[in-house]
N, C-alpha and C positions, 0 to 999 in steps of 0.2 A: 620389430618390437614385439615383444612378447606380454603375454597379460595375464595375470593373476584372477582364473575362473572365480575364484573364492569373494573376489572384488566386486564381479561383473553382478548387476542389481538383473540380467535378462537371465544368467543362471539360478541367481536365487529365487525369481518368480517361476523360473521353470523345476526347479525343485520343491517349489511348494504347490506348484499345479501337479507332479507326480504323487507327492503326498496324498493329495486330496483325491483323487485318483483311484490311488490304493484302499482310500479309507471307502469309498464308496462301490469298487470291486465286489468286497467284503459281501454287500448285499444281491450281487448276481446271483441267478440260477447256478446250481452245481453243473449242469450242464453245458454250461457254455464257459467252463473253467480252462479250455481247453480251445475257446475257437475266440469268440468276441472280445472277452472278456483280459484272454490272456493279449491279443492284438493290443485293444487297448492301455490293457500294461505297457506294451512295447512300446509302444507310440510316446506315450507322456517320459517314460523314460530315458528315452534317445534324445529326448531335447534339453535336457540340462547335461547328459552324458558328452553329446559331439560337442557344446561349448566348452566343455571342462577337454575335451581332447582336442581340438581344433586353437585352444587356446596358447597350447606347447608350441604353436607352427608360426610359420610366416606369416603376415596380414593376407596374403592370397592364400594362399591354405586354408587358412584360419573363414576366411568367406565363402568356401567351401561348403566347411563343415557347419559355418549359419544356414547354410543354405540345404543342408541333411535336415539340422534341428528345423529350420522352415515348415518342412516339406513334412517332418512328423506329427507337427503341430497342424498344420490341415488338415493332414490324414487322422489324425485324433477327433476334430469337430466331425469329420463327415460318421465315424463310428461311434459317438455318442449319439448325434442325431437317429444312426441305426437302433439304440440301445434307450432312446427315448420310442422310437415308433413300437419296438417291442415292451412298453412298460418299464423296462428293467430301471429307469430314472424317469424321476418326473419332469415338467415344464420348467418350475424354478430352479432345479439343480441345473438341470442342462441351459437354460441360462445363464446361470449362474457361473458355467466352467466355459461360458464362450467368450461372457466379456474380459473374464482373466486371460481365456487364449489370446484373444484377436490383442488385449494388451501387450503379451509376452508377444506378439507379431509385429506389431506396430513398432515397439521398442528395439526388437532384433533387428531389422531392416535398415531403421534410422542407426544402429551401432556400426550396420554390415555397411550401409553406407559413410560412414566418416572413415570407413580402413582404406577405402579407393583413392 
């Protein structure tokens, strides 16, 4: 069975946690446009991207690539957390983007698990 990413409510929380994301990049050091900063681009981005591509494949396949977007999405909290100990975001922000993470987490797992 194949599935329409456009549908799935864990890509559109994960497109709107890249959002948010990007929108608070914006206020990084220029110096770190190039190491933390862009990492965590990376990260928030790969987790609505490998749904939208994992989505074309087989239900194994496809659990896979939950399991890339997973695994971006933790690696994201652990480099906020970095990006909170250096000031660059505060307590509430960084708050703020864990409980939407660990939501988009909690939701993918429970999706990754109904494909088995």
């Amino acid at each position: 069975m194949r599935h329409n990413y456009k549908n799935l409510k864990i890509w559109k929380i994960g497109i709107a946690i890249a959002n948010e994301i990007s929108d608070i990049l914006i206020e990084f050091p220029k110096h770190e446009r190039y190491d933390l900063s862009s990492q965590i681009s990376r990260c928030s981005v790969s987790m609505p991207s490998n749904i939208a591509e994992g989505s074309s494949r087989t239900d194994k396949s496809f659990s896979h690539f939950l399991d890339i977007s997973l695994g971006s999405s933790f690696e994201l909290i652990t480099q906020l957390l970095i990006a909170k100990h250096r000031k660059y975001i505060n307590e509430i922000q960084f708050n703020q983007l864990e409980i939407k993470i660990e939501e988009f987490q909690r939701m993918t797992m429970s999706f990754q698990n109904g494909l088995k």
